[in-house]
C-alpha positions in Angstrom: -47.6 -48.9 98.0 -45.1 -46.4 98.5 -42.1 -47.3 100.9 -39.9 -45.0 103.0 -36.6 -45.6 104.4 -34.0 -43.7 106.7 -30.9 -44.9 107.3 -31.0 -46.2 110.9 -27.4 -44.1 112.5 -27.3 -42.5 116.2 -26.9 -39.1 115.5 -28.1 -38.3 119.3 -24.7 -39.2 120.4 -23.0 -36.8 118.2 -22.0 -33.2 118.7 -23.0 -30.7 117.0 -21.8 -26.9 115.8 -23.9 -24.1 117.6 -26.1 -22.8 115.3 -26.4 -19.4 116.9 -25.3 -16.5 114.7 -25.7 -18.5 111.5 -26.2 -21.2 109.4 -23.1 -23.8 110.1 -21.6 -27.0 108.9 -23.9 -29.2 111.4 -21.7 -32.1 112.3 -23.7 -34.9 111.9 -23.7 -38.1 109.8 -25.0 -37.8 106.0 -27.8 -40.0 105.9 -29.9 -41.1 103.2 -34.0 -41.5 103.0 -35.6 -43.6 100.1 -38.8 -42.7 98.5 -40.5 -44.9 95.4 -43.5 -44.5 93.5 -44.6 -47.0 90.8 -41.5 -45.9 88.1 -38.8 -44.8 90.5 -36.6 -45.3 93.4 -35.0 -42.2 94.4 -32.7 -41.8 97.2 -32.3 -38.7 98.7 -29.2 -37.3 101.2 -29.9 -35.2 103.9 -26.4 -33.1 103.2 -27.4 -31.0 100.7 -30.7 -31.9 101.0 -31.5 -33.3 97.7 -31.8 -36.5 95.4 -28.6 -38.9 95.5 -29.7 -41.0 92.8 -32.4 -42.6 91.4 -33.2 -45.7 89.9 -35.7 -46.5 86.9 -37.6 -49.3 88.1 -38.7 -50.6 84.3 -35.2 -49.7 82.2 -32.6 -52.0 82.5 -28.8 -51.4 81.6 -27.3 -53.1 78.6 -25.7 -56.1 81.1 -28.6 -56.5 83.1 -27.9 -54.1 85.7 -30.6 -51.5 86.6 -30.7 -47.9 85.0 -29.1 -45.2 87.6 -29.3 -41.7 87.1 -27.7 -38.7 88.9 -25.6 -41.5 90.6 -22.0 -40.3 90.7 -20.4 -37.7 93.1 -20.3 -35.1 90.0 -24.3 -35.0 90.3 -25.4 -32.0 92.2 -27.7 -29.0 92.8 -26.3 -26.4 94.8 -26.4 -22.2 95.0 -24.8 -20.0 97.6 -26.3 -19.0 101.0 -24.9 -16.1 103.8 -24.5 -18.2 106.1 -22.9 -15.5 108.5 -23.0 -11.8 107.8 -19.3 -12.9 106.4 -19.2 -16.1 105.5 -21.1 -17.9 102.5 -21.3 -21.2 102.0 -22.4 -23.9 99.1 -25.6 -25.2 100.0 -24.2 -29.4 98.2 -21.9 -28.7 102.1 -24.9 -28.1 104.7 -26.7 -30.8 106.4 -30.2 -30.6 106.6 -32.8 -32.2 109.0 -34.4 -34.4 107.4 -38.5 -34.3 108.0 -41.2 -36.9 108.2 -42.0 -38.5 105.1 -46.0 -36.8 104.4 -48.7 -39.4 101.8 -51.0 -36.3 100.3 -55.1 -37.5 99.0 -53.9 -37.8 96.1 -51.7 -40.2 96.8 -48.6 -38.2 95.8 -45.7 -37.9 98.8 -43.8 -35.3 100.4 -40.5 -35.0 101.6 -39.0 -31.6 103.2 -35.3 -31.0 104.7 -34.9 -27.9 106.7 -31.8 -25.9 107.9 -32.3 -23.0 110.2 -30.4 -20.7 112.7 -31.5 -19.2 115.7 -32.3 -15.9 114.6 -35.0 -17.7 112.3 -34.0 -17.9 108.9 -34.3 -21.0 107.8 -34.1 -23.1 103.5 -36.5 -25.4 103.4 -36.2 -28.1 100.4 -39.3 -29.5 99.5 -39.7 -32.8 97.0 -43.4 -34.1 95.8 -43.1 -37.8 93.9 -46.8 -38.2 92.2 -47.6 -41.4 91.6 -46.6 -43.0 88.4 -44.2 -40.0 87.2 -40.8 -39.3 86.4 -41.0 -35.5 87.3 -40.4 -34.4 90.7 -41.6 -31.1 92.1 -39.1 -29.4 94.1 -39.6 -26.2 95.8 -36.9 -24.0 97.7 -38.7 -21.6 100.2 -36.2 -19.2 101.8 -37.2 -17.3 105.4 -35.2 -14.3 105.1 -34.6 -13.7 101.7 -33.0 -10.6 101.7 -30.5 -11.6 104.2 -29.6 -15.7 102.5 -29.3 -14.0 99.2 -27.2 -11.5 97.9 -29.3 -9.2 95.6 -31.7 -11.4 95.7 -30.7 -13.3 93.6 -30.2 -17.5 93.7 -27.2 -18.6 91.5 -27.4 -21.8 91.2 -25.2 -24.8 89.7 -26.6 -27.8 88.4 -24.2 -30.6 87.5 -25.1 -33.7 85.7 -22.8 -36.6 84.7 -24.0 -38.8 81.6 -22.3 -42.7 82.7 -22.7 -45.4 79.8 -26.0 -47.1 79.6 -26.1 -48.6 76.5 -24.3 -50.9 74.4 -21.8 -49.1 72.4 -20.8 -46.0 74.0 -19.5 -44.3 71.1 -22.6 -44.6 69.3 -24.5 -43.2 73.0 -22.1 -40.3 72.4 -23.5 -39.4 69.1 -26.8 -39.7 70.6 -26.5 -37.4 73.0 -27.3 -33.8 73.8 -27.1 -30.5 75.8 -31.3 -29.3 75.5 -32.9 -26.3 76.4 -35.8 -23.8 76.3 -34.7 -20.1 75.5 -37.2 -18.4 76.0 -40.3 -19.9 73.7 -37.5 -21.9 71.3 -36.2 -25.2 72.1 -33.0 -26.0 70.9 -29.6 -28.5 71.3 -26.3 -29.1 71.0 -24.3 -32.1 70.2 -22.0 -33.4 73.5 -19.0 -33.9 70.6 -16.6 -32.3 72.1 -15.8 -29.9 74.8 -17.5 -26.7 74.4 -19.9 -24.1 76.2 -23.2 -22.0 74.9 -24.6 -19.0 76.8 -28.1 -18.0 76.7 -29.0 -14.0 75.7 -33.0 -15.0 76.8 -34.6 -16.6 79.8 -34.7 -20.3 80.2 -37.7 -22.3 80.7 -35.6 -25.6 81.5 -31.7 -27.3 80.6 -31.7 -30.5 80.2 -28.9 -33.5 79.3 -30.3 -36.1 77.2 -28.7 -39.5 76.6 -29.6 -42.0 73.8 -33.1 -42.9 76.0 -33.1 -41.4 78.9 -32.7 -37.9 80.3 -32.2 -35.1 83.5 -33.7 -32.2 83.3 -33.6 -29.2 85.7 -37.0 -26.5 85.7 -37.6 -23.4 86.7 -41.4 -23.0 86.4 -40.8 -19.0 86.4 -37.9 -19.4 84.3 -34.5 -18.7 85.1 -33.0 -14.8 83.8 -30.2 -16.1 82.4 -27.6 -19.1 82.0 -24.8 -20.7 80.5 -23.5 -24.4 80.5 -20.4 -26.0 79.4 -19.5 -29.6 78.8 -16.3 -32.6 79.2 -16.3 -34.7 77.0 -13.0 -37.3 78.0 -10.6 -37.8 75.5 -9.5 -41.3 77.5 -11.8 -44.4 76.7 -11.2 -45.9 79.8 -13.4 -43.3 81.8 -16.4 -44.1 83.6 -18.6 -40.8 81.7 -19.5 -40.4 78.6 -19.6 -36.4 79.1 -19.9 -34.5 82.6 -21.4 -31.3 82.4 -22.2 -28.2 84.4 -24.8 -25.4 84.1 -25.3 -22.0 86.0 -28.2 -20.8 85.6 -29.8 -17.3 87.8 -32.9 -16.7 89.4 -34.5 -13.2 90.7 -36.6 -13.3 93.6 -39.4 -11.9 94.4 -39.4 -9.3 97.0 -40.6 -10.4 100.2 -39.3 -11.7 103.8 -40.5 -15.4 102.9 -40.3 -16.4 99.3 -40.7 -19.7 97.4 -38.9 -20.7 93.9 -41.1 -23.2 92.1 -39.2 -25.7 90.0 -38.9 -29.3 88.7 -36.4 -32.4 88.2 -37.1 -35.2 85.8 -35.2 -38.2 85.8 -36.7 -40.9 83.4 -36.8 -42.0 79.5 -36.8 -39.6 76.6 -40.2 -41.0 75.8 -42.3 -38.3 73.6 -45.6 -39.6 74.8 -44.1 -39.4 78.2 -42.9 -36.1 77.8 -45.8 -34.7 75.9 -47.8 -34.7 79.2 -45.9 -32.2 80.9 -46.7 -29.2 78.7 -43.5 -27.8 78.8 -41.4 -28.5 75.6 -39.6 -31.3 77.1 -40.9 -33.7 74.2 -38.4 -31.8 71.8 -35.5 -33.5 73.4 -36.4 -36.7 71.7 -34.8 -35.7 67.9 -37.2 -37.1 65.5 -35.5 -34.1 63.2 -33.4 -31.9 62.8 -30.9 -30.0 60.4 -32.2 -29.8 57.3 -34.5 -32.6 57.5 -35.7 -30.6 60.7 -39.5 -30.7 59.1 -39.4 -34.6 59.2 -40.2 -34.4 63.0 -43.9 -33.8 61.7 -44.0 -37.0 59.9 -42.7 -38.9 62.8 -45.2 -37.1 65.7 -47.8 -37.2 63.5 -48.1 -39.8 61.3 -45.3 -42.3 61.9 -45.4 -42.4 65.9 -49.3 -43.0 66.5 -49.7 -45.7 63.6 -46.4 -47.4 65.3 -48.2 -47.1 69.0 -51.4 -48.4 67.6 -49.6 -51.4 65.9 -47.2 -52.0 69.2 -50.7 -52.2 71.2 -51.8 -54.7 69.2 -49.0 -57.2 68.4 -46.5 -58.8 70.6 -43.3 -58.7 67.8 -41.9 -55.4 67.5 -40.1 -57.0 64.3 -43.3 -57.8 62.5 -44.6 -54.1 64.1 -41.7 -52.9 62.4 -42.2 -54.8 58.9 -45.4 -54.1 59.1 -45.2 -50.6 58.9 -43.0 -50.6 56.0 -45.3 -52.7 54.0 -47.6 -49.4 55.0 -45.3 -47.0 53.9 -44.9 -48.7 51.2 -48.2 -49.3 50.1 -48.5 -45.3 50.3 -45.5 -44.8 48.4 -46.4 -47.1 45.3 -47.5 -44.1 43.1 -44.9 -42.5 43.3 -42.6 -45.8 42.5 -44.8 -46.3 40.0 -45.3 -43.0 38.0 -41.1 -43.0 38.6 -40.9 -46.9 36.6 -43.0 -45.2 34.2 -40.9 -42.4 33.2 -37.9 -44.8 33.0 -40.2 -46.9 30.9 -41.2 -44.2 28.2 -37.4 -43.1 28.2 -36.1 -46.9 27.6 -38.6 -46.8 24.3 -36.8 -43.6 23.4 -33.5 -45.0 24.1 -32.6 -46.0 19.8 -33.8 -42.4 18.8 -31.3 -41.1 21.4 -28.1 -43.2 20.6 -29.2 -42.2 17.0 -29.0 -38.5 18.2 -25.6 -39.2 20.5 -24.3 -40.6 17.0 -24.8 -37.4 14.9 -24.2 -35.1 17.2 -21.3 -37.0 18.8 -18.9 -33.8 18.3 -21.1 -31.2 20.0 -23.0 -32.3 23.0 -24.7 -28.8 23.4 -26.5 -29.3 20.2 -27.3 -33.0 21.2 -29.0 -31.6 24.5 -30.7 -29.6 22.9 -32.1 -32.2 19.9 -32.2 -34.6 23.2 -35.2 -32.1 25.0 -36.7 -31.8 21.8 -37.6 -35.6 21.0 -38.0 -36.0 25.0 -40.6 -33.3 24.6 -42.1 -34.2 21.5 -42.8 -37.7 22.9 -44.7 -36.1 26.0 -41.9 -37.4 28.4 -40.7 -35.1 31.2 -36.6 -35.7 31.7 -37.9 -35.2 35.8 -40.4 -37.7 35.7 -38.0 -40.3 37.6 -36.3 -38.1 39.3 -38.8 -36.0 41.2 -40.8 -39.6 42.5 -37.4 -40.4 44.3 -36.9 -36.9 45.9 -40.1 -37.0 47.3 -39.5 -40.4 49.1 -36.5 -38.7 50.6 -38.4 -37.4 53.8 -40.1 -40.3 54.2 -36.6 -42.0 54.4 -35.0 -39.7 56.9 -38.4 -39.1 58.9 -37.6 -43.4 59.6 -34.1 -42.8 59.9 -34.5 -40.5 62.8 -37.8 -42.7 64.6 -35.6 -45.8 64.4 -32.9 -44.5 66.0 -34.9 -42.3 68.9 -38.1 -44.7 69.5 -37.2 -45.6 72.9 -40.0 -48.7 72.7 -37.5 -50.8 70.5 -35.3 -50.6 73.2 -34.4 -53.9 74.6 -36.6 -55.6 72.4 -35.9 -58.6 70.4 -36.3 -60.0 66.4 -34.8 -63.4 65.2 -31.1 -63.1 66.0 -31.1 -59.4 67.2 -31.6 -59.3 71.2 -31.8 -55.3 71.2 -33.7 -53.8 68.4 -32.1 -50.4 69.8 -28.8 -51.6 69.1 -26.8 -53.2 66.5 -27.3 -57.0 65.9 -24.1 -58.7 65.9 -23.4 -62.5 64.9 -19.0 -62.2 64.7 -17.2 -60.0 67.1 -13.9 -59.7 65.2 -10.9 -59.7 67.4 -9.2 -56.4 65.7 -11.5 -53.2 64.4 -11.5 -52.4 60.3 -11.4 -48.7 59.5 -15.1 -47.5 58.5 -16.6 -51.3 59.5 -16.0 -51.7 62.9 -15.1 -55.1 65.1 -18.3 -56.9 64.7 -20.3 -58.7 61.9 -24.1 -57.5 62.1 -26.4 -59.5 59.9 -29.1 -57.4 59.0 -26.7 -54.7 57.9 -25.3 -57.7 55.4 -28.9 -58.6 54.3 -30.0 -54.5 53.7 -26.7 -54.2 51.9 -27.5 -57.3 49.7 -30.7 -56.4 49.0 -29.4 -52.8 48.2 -27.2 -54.0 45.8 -29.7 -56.1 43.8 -32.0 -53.0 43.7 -29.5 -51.1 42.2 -27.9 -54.1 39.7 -31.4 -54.5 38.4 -31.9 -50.7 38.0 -28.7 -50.6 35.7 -29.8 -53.4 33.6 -33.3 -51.2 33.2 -31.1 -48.1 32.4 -31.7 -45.8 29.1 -28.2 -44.8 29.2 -25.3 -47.4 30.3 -23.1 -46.5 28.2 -20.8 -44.2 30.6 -18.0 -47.0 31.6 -18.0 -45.4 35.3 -22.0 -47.0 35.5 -20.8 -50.4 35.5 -19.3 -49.5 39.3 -22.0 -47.4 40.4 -24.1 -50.6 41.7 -21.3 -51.1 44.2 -20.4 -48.2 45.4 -23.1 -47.2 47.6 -23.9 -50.6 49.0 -20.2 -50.5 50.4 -20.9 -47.0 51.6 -24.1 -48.5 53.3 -22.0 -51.9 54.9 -20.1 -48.8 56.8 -22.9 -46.7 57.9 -25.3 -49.3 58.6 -23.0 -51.5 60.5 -23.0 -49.4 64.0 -27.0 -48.4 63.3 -29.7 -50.1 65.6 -30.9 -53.3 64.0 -34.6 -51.9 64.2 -33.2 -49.6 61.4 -31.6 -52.0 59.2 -34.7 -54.7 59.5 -36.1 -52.2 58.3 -34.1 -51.7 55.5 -34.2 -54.7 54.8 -38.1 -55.4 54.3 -37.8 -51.8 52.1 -35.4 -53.2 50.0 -36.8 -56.6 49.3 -40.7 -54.9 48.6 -38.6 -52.0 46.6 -37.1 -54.9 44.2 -40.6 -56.9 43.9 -42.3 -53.9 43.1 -39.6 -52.9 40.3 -40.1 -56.5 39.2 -44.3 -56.6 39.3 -44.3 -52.8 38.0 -41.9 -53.0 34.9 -42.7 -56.8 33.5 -46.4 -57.5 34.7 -47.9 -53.8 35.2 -46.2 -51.4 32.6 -47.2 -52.3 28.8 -44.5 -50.7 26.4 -46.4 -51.5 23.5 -49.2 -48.8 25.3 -46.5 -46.4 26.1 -45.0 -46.8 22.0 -48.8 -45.9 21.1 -48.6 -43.0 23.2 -45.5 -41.8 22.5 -47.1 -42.0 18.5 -49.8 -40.1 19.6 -48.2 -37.6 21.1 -45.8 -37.1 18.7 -48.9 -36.4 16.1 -49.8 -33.4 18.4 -48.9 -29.2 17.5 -45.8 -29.5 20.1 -46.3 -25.1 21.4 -42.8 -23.4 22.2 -42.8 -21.0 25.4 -41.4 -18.1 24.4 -37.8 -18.9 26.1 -37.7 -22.1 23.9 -38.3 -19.8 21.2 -35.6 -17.7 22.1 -33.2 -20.8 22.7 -34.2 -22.2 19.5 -33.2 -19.2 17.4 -29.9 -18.3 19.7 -29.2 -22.3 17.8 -30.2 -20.9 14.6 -27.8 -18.2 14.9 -25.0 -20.0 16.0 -25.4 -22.4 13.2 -25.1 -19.7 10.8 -22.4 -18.1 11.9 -20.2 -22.0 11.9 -21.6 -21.7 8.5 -20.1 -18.4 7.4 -17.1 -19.2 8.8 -16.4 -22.3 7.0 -17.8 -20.6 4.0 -15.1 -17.8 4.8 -11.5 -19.8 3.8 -11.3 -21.8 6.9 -12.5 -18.7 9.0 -11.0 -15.2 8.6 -10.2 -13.2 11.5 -12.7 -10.3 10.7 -15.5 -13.3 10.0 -14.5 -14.9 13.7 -14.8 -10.9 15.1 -18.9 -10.3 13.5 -19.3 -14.2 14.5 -18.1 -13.7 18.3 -20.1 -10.2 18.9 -23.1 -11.8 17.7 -22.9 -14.6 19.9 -22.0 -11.9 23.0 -24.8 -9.9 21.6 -27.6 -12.7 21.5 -25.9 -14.0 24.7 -26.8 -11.1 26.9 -30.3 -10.9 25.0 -31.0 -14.1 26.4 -30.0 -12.8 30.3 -31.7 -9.7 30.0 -34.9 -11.8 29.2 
């Protein structure tokens, strides 16, 4: 049941400013009226005539305290009225009268404020909570348009403040956004550091979009133009993360008595949530972008209803979580396997080609070349391990990105991790470490250990080890990872975790129980007893070698190389050079 309720003040008693002549300053108390649907408390003031804050009934802060939005003084919506032929005043300054709360069929409530004048002019704000939603319609009708409005046009202000909800506020930072519609293109921008961004098109909404949750103001006509800048405070001690403020402006229809359809949402950057409204809002939760931009299709797709469906269905979002990797896995076996294979068939190669580095230890373009040959004769592609790996790539930044923006995880606990959104900590150390951090998190040690074993036992399975700098390459990105990793949400490096450990049983099933090298010897055999056919540019390539052999030849044959002999041996290597180009 819905529940209403006004601030109990004697305003009877107090005077107030004429309102003949214009719209005035009414001195009267600001009161406040409370209005709550199923998902949300919000408190509206009658001095401006719109929401003061509003509280998230199912969130809670990281300490236990409940999630606030628009709470702080900075919050506001405003525009500028005539209030007097010559005097204009911010609507955030005029009191309104506040009206009687109305309950619709459908269960959905109303609540109107009003300021008027005597010569009948009169703003009307009007809020409609539905039941069960985060979105709030709010409609400004204006009686006497043409005389509230300058060129009929509202030029409105919308500030929002983004306070710390979450854990580690830095992190929230990085999280964090400046969204919008231009025109039929939604786009962001990071809240890094101070900046602004003007729009050349109309907007459908802006929005600022924390870690999980997220304000958004909507014009359902779409505003003509607008611009917003953001604060970010350089001072750690401040109570924001960012503040920022938009101006955005709206043409009016013609007409004495005119209304301006638009929207608020206050609630979680939940796709599924968002998804309902039609509107492009679901963008704001970044499940890609950048390059990896295309990965957002994995994660709507594919990633996000298989996780829903599992979520439904169990009660551990850790085992929802390793579950899904054993999935993802599973899918991704082929491709692990057909990349074990290659290394496999180039392991059995590996004698021919330290017999080939030996001979042709002097000239490594010739040993490249004899390299591709035997690789080719064999029937082994130099890209068969390489082009598996690449192709696991968006499947390892599409998780990278859900992990990180699933808002489900949030405040969920695994083992020794109480928040799954956030990072898992057993040591807070009493100083920070460049690149670590000030705490210990456990599940980035165990993804980093398990990372590290992956790639120890990949060395030991190398065809070619015998570069000095390999011996340091297994520790190099594990570090990189203990840095990374150790501020990431522990839903991500669980995740790792299980990866890494079914990665390094896989390697160990797939190379010594699956993968028969005496089978792959036999093919290599056969193969090698096939007609190998040249393309015509490894014809080409072949007899540029030819040619260059010669010439070595004639040169040595020519008293250690005489000038003229160098001269014909140089212009026929140009000559054959630009052959090859032009070809």
């Amino acid at each position: 049941t819905a529940l209403v309720r006004q601030d109990s003040l004697k305003v009877d008693s107090l005077k107030s400013k004429s309102m003949v002549g214009g719209l005035q300053l009414v001195q009267i108390p600001e009161t406040f009226t409370t209005v709550e649907n199923e998902v949300m408390k919000v408190t509206f003031s009658n001095k401006g005539g719109q929401p003061k804050s509003i509280e998230l009934k199912k969130y809670k802060k990281f300490n236990q305290q409940p999630v606030e939005l628009n709470k702080s003084d900075f919050n506001k919506i405003s525009y500028r009225v005539n209030a007097t032929p010559n005097r204009a005043e911010d609507i955030e300054n005029i009191i309104f009268k506040t009206m009687p709360l109305v309950t619709n069929a459908d269960k959905s409530q109303e609540i109107s404020f009003e300021a008027a004048d005597s010569s009948g002019r009169k703003i009307i704000h009007q809020y409609i909570i539905k039941p069960n939603d985060y979105m709030i319609d709010f409609n400004i009708k204006a009686i006497g348009a043409a005389d509230l409005f300058t060129q009929n046009t509202i030029h409105f202000i919308w500030q929002s403040e983004a306070s710390p909800i979450e854990k580690d506020n830095k992190y929230e930072l990085t999280q964090s956004h400046i969204c919008y519609m231009e025109g039929d293109n939604f786009d962001f921008e990071y809240l890094r550091k101070q900046d602004s961004k003007a729009f050349t098109k109309s907007v459908s909404w802006l929005g600022v979009k924390q870690q999980f949750f997220a304000s958004a103001l909507i014009a359902k006509n779409k505003f003509n133009s607008a611009s917003t800048s953001w604060i970010i405070p350089t001072d750690s001690s401040n109570h924001y993360l960012a503040r920022v403020t938009s101006m955005a402006q709206y043409n009016l229809p013609l007409g004495n008595s005119v209304t301006v359809p638009m929207e608020l949402y206050y609630g979680p950057s939940d796709y599924n949530i968002l998804k309902q409204y039609n509107n492009g809002l679901e963008y704001i939760v970044p499940y890609g972008s950048g390059i990896f931009s295309f990965v957002k299709y994995i994660n709507r797709y594919f990633l996000l209803p298989v996780f829903d469906f599992l979520q439904r269905n169990i009660a551990s979002m850790g085992i929802v979580i390793l579950l899904l990797t054993l999935l993802i896995r599973l899918i991704t076996s082929p491709i692990l396997y057909k990349s074990y294979l290659s290394g496999a068939k180039m392991k059995v190669l590996k004698p021919e080609v330290d017999a080939l580095r030996a001979k042709y230890k002097d000239d490594q373009q010739a040993f490249g070349m004899e390299q591709m040959k035997l690789w080719k004769s064999a029937g082994v592609s130099p890209l068969g391990g390489c082009l598996p790996a690449l192709l696991q790539i968006p499947i390892f930044m599409s998780l990278y990105y859900f992990f990180q923006s699933n808002i489900d995880l949030r405040g969920k606990s695994f083992l020794w991790a109480k928040d799954l959104a956030a990072y898992d900590s057993i040591y807070k150390i009493p100083f920070e470490i460049p690149f670590y951090g000030d705490h210990v998190s456990l599940f980035t040690l165990t993804a980093v250990i398990t990372s590290l074993l992956i790639s120890l036992y990949s060395m030991n399975n190398m065809q070619d080890n015998s570069n000095p700098l390999m011996k340091y390459m297994p520790y190099i990105f594990p570090v990189l990872l203990l840095g990374v990793f150790n501020k990431l949400p522990s839903a991500l490096t669980w995740y790792y975790t299980v990866s890494n450990t079914i990665t390094l049983i896989l390697q160990i099933v797939i190379q010594k129980y699956i993968i028969d090298h005496d089978k792959i010897m036999a093919q290599i055999t056969e193969n090698r007893k096939r007609p190998v056919k040249k393309s015509k540019m490894q014809e080409r390539i072949d007899a540029m070698q030819e040619s260059q052999r010669k010439l070595k030849e004639l040169n040595k044959k020519g008293n250690g190389g005489s000038g003229n002999l160098d001269k014909l041996a140089k212009k026929m290597e140009e000559t054959e050079n630009r052959r090859m180009v032009l070809v």
